[in-house]
RODO-2510 file (C-alpha; in nm, 4 decimals, decimal comma):
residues 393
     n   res          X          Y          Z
     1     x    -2,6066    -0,9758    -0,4789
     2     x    -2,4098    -1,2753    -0,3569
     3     x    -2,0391    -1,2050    -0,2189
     4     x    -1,7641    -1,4369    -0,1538
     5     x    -1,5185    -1,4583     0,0679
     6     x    -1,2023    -1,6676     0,0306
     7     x    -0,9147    -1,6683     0,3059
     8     x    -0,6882    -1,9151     0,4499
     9     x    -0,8093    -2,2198     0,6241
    10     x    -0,6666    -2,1320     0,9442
    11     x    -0,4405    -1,8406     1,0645
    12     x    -0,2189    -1,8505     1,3574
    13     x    -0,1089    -1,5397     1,5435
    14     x     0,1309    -1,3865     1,8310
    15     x     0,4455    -1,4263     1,9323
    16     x     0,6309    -1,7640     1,9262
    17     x     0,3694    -1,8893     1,6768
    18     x     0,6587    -2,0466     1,4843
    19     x     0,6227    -2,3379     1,7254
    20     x     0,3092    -2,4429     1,6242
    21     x     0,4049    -2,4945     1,2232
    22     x     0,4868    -2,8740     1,3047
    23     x     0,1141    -2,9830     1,4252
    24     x    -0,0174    -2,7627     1,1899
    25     x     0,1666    -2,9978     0,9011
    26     x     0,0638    -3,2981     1,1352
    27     x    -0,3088    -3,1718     1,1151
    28     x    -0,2783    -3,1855     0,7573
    29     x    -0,1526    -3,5264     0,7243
    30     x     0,2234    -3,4411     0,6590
    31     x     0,4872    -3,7086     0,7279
    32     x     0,7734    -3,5228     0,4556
    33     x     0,8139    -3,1183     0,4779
    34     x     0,9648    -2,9322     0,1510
    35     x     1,0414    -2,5976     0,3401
    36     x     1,0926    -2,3071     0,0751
    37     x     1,3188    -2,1042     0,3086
    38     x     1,4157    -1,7310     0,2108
    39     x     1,8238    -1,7597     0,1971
    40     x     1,8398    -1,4156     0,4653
    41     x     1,6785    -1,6440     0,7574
    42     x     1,8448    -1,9522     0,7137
    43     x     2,1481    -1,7647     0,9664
    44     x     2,2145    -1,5066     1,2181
    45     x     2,0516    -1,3467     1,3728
    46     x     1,7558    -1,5701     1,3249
    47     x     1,8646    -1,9002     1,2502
    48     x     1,5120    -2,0521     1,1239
    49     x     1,7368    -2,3643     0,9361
    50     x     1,8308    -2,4594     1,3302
    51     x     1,5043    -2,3919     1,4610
    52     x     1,3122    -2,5827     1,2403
    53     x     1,5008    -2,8344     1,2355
    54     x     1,4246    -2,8647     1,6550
    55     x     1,0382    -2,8097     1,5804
    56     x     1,0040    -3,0725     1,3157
    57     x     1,2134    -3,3579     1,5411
    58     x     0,9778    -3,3032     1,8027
    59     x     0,6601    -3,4792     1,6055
    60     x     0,9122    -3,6991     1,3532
    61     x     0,8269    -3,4994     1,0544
    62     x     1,1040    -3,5380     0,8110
    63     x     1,1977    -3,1886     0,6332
    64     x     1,3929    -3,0741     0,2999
    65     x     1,5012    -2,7260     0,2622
    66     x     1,4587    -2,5269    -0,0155
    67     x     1,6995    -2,1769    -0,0365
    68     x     1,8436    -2,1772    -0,3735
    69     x     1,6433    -1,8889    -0,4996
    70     x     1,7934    -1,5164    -0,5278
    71     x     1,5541    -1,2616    -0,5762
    72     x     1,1813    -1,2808    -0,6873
    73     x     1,1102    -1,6485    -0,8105
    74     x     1,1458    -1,7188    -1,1998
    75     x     1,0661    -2,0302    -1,3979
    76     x     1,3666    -2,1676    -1,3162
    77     x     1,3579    -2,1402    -0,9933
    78     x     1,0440    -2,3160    -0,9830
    79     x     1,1638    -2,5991    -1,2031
    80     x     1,4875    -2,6752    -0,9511
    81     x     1,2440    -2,6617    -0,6556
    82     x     1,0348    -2,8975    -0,7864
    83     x     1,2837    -3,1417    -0,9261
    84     x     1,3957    -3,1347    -0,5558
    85     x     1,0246    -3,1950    -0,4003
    86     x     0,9618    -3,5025    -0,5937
    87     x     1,3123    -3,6463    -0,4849
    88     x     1,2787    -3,5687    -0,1363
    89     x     0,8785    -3,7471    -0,1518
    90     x     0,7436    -3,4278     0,0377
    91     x     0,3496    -3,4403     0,1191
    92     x     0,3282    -3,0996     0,2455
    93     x     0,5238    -2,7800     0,1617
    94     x     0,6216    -2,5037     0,4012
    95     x     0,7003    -2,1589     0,2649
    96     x     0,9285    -1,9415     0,5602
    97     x     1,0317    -1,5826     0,4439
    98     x     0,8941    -1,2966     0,2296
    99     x     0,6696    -1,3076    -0,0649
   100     x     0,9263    -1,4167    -0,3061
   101     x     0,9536    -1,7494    -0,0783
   102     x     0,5851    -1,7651    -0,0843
   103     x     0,5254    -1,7553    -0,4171
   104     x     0,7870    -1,9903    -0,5145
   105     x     0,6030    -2,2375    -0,2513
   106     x     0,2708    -2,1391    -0,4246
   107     x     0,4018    -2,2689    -0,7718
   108     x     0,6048    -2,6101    -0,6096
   109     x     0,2513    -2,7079    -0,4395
   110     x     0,0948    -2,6727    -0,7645
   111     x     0,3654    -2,7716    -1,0133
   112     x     0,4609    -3,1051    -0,8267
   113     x     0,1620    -3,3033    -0,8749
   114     x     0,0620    -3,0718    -1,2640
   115     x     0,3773    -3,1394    -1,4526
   116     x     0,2266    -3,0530    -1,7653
   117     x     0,0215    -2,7233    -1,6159
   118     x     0,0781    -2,3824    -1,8050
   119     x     0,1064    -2,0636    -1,5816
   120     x    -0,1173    -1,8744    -1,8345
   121     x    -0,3839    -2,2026    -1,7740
   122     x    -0,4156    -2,1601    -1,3872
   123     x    -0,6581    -1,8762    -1,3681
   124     x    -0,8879    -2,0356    -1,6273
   125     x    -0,9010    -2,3851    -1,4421
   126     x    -1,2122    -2,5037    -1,2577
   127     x    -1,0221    -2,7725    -1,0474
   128     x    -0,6745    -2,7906    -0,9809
   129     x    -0,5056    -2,9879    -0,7340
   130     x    -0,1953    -2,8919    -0,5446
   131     x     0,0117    -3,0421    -0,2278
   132     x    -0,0863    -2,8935     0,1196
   133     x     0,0446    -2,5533     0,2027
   134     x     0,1461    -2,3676     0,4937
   135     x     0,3022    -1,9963     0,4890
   136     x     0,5013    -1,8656     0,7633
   137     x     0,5662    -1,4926     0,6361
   138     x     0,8609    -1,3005     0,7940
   139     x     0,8112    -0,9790     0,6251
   140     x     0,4917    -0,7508     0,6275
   141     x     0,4333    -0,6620     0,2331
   142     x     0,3241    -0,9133     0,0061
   143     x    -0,0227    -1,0754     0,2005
   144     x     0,0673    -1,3608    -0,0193
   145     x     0,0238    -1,5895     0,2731
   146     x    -0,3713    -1,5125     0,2700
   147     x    -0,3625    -1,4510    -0,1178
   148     x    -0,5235    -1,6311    -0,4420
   149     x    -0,2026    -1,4972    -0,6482
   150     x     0,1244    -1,5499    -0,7330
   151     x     0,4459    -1,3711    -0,9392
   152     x     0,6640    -1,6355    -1,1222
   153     x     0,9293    -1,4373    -1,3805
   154     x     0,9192    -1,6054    -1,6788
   155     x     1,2929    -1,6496    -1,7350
   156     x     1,3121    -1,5937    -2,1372
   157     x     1,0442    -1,2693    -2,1387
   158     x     1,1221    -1,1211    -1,8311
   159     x     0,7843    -1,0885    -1,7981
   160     x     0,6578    -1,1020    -1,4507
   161     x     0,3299    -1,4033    -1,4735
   162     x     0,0867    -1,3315    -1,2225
   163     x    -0,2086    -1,6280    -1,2168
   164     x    -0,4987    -1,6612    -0,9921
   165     x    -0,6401    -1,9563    -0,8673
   166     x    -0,8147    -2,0102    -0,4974
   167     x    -0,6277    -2,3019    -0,5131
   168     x    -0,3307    -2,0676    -0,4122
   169     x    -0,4565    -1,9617    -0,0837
   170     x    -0,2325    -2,1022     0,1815
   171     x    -0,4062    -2,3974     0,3705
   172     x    -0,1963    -2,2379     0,6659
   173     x    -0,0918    -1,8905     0,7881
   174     x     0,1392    -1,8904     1,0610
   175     x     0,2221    -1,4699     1,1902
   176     x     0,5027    -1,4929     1,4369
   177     x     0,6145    -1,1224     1,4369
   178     x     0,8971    -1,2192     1,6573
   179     x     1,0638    -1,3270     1,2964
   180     x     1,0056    -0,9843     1,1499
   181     x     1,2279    -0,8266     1,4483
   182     x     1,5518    -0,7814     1,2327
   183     x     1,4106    -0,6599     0,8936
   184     x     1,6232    -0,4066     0,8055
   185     x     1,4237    -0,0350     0,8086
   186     x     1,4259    -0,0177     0,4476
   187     x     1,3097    -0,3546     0,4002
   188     x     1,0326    -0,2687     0,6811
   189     x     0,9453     0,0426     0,4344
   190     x     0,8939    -0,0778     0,0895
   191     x     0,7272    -0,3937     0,2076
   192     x     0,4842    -0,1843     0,4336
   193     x     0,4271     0,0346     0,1357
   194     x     0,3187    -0,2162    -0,0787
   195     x     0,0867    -0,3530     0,2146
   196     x    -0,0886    -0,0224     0,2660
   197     x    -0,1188     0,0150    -0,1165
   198     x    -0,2996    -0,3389    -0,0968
   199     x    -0,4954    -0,2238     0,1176
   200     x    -0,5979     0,1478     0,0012
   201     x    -0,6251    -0,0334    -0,3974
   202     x    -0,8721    -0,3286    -0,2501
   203     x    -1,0936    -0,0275    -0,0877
   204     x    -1,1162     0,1917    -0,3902
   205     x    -1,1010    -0,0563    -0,6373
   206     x    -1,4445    -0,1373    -0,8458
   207     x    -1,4713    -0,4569    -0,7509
   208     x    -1,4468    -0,4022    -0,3957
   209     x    -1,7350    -0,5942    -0,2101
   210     x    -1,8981    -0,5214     0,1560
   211     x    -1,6476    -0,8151     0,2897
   212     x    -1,3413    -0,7548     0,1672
   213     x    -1,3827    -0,3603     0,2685
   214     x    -1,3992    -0,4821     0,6098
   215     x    -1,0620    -0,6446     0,5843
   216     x    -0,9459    -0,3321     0,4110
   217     x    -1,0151    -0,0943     0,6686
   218     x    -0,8868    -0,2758     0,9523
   219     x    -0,5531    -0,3332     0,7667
   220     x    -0,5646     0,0465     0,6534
   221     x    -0,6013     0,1044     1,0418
   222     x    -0,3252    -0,1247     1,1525
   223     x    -0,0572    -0,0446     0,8797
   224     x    -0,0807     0,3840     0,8992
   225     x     0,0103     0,3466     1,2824
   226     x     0,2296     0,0318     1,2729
   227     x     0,4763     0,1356     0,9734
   228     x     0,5939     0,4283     1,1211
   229     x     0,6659     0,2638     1,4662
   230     x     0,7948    -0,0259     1,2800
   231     x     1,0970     0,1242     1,0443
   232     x     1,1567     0,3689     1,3275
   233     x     1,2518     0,1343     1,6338
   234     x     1,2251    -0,2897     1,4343
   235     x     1,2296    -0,3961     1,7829
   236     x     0,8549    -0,3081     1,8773
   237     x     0,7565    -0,6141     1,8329
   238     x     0,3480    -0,4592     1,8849
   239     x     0,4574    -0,2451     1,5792
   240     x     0,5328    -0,5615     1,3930
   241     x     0,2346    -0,7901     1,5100
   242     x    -0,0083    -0,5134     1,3938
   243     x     0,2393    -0,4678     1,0781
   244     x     0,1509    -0,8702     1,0577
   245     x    -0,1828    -0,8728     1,0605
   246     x    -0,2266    -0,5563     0,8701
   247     x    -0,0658    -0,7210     0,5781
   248     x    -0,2579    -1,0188     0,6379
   249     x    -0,5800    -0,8509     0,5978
   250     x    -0,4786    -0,6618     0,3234
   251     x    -0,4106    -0,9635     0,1180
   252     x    -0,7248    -1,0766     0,1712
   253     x    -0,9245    -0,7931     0,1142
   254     x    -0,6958    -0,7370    -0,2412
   255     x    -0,7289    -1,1014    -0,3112
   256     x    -1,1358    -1,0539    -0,3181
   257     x    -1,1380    -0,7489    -0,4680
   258     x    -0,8207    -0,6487    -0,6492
   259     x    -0,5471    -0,3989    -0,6234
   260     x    -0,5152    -0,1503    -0,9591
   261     x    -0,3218     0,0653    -1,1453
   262     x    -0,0494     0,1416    -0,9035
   263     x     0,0381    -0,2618    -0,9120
   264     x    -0,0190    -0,2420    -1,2676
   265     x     0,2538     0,0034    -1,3165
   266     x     0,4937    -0,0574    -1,0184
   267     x     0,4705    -0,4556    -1,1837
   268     x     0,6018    -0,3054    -1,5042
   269     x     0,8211    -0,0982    -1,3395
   270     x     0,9802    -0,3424    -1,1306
   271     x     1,0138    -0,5776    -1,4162
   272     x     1,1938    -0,3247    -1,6573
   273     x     1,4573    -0,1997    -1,4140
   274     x     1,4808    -0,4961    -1,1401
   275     x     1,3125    -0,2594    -0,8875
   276     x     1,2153    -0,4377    -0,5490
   277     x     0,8158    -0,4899    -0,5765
   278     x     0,7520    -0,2623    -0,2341
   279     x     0,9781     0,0072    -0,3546
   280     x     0,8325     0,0107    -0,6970
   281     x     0,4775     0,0496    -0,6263
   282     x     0,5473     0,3112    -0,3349
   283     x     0,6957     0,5281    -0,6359
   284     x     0,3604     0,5274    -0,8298
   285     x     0,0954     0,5051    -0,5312
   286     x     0,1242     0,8823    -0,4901
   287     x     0,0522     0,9669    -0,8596
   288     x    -0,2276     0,6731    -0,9464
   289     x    -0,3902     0,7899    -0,6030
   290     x    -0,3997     1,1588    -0,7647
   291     x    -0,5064     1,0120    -1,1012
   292     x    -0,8092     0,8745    -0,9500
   293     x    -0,8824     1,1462    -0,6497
   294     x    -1,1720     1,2896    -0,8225
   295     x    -1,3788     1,0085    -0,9074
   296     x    -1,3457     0,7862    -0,5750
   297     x    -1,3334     1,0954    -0,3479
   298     x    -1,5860     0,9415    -0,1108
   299     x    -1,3535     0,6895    -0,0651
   300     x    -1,0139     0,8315     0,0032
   301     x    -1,2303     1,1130     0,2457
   302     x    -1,3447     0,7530     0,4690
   303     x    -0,9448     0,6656     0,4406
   304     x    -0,8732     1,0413     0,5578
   305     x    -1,1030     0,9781     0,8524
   306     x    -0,9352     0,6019     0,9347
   307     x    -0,6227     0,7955     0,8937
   308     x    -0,7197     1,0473     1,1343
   309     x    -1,0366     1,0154     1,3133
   310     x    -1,0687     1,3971     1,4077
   311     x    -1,0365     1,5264     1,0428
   312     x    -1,3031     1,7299     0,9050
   313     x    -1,3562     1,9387     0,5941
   314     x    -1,5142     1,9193     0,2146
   315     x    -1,4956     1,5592     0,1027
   316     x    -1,1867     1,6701    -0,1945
   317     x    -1,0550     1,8002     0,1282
   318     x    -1,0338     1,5225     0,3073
   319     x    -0,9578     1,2863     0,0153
   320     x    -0,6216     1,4966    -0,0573
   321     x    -0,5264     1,4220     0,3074
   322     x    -0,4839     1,0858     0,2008
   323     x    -0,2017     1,1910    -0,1167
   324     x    -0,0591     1,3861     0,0988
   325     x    -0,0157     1,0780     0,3981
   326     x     0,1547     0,8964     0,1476
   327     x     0,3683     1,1747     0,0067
   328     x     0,4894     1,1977     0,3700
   329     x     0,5464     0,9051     0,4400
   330     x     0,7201     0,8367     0,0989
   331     x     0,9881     1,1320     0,2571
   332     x     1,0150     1,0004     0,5584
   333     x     1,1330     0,6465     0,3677
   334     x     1,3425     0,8439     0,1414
   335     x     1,1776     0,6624    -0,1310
   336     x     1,2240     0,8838    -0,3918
   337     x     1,6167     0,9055    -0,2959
   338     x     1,5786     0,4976    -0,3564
   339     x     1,3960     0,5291    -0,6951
   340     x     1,6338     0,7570    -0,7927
   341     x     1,9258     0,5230    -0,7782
   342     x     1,7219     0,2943    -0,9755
   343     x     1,6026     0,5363    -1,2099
   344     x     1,7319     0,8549    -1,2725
   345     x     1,9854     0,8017    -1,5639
   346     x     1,7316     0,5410    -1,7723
   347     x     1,3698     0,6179    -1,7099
   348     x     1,2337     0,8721    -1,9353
   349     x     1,3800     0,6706    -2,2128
   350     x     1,1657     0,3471    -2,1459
   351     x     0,8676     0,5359    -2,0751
   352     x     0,6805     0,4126    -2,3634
   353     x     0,7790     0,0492    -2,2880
   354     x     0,6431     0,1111    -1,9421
   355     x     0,3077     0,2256    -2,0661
   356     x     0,2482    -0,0580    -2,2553
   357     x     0,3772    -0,3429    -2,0283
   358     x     0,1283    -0,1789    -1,7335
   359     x    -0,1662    -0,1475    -2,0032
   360     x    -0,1082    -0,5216    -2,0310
   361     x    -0,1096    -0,6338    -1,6749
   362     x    -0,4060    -0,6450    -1,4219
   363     x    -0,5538    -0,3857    -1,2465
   364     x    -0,6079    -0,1665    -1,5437
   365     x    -1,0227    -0,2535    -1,5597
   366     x    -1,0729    -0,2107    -1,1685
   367     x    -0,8966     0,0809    -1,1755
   368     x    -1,1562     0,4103    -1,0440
   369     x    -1,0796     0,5336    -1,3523
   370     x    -1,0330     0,3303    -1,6430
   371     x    -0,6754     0,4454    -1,7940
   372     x    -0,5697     0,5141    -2,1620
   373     x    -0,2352     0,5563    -2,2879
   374     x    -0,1531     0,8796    -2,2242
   375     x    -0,2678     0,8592    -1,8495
   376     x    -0,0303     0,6241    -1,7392
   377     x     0,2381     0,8212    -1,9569
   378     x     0,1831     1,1093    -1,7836
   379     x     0,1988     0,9206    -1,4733
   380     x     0,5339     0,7649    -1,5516
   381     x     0,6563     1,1559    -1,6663
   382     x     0,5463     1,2458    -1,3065
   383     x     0,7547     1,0017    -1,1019
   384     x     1,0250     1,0876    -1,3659
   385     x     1,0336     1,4555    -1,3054
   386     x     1,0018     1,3718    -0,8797
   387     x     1,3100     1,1857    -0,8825
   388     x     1,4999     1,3920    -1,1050
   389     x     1,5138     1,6511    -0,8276
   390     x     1,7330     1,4218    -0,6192
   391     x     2,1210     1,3960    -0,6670
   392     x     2,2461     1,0073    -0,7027
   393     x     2,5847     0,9466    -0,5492
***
């Protein structure tokens, strides 16, 4: 059987790697930077406007910037960013922030130079062209920096489009962890819970492949010792280079295999009730990982071991270590007291909305066990009936 892998073209790594984003947009032939900026960076306490600015003077590369985006990137969003690419004459585009500044920089690349391209067209396109990209993440979540995929809101649905095209991977990927020093701890949590459910989805997923399980281990390895360290003191900056590269690799290894139904529902989730995506998915990891313990229990019992190396026991043994690892750290978060907020007073009434916006979305057919109807109901009941034990204030 033939396996592909597809990852960025280069990746750089370690601390201070920010300086290096100006000869890698020289090395691709950039004379004009668009720089999709995430608003919370442009300022104190990290200043990236400033500092770019000082990085790009030094090889005479002229730079627009790009922060007037709230949120995850819509339609509209997209359209104003581009409208502003093709007046500033940008060759390359520069994406600094979290996955919503990513994405956004995914769909300007592409939507600059294919006016007349349909989101629901990309995945089904043989060639597409786009303007050179570079990613320089600042949060540890998404992987979209090393990913073929993209989430663009469609502004009139509210339906969350999510294309993919290799033509999305990054040409670039710049990890500075030194910019990931002042995410806030609850920031640091849902974004590492989304990375570790990249990475545990790629692994079990049926379309995982003999390459991209060897990114999904490592990142599995990095992520389950880095998170903790990470929310707990932000300014281990070790904590955040492995929470770096763990999310790198976990967006690759989801990007060649896939992630499943915990995306599928958290996506539908987050959509519905404007849920952050981390947060969102970290609510329904716990009960699509106990949906599917039975049938991919070789799998989660070669997690329990990367978890903990001395573990022993039956293989359903060892596989409910892993449910339980996440159920702990989903305490330790205090996810469930943030999902409650979000969810308490309106969820069991949008249930069956839920069930079918997740049936429609990807991740349902590489799911361990394809889901019907009442499986992701039931799912949706339990995360219902776990957050209805906590007060909201």
């Amino acid at each position: 059987m033939i396996q592909e892998l597809n990852l960025p073209g280069r990746i750089f790594h370690g601390a201070g790697s920010v300086e290096k984003v100006a000869d890698a947009a020289a090395g691709l032939g950039a004379n004009h930077l668009f720089v999709v900026i995430s608003p919370s960076v442009l300022g104190e306490p990290l200043n990236l406007a400033d500092r770019l600015t000082k990085i790009f003077k030094k090889t005479n590369l002229g730079m627009t910037l790009f922060s007037e985006y709230k949120g995850e990137p819509t339609t509209e969003h997209v359209r104003a960013a581009v409208n502003n690419c093709k007046e500033s004459q940008a060759d390359c585009i520069v994406a600094v922030g979290g996955g919503s500044a990513i994405d956004l920089a995914k769909a300007v690349s592409v939507m600059t130079i294919n006016p007349d391209l349909q989101y629901q067209e990309i995945a089904r396109k043989k060639i597409i062209k786009r303007l050179p990209l570079i990613t320089v993440p600042t949060t540890a979540g998404t992987g979209s920096e090393a990913t073929k995929v993209m989430v663009i809101t469609e502004v009139d649905s509210g339906i969350k489009l999510n294309p993919g095209h290799p033509v999305l991977i990054p040409d670039i990927a710049i990890l500075d962890p030194e910019l990931a020093l002042t995410l806030p701890n609850s920031f640091t949590a849902y974004t590492g819970m989304d990375a570790l459910a990249h990475a545990m989805e790629a692994y079990v997923s049926t379309k995982a492949t003999v390459l991209s399980d060897y990114f999904a281990i490592k990142a599995i390895t990095l992520i389950s010792k880095a998170l903790p360290s990470a929310h707990n003191n932000g300014s281990d900056l070790e904590a955040r280079e492995n929470m770096l590269l763990g999310s790198c690799f976990a967006g690759i290894a989801f990007s060649n295999s896939s992630t499943n139904l915990a995306h599928a529902a958290g996506r539908a989730l987050g959509a519905r009730f404007n849920i952050p995506h981390g947060l969102s998915v970290a609510l329904l990891l716990p009960y699509v990982i106990q949906y599917g313990l039975k049938v991919s229990q070789e799998r989660y019992a070669t997690i329990a071991k990367i978890l903990n190396p001395d573990v022993d026991g039956s293989k359903e043994a060892m596989a409910k270590d892993v449910l339980n690892f996440v159920l702990n750290l989903n305490e330790q978060f205090q996810v469930w007291e943030a999902g409650a907020l979000y969810l308490k007073a309106k969820l069991a009434n949008e249930i069956p909305l839920l069930v079918e916006d997740a049936l429609a979305g990807n991740g349902i057919l590489t799911n361990q066990v394809i889901p019907v109807y009442k499986d992701i109901e039931q799912i949706y009941q339990k995360l219902f009936n776990k957050i209805s034990e906590y007060s909201v204030c």
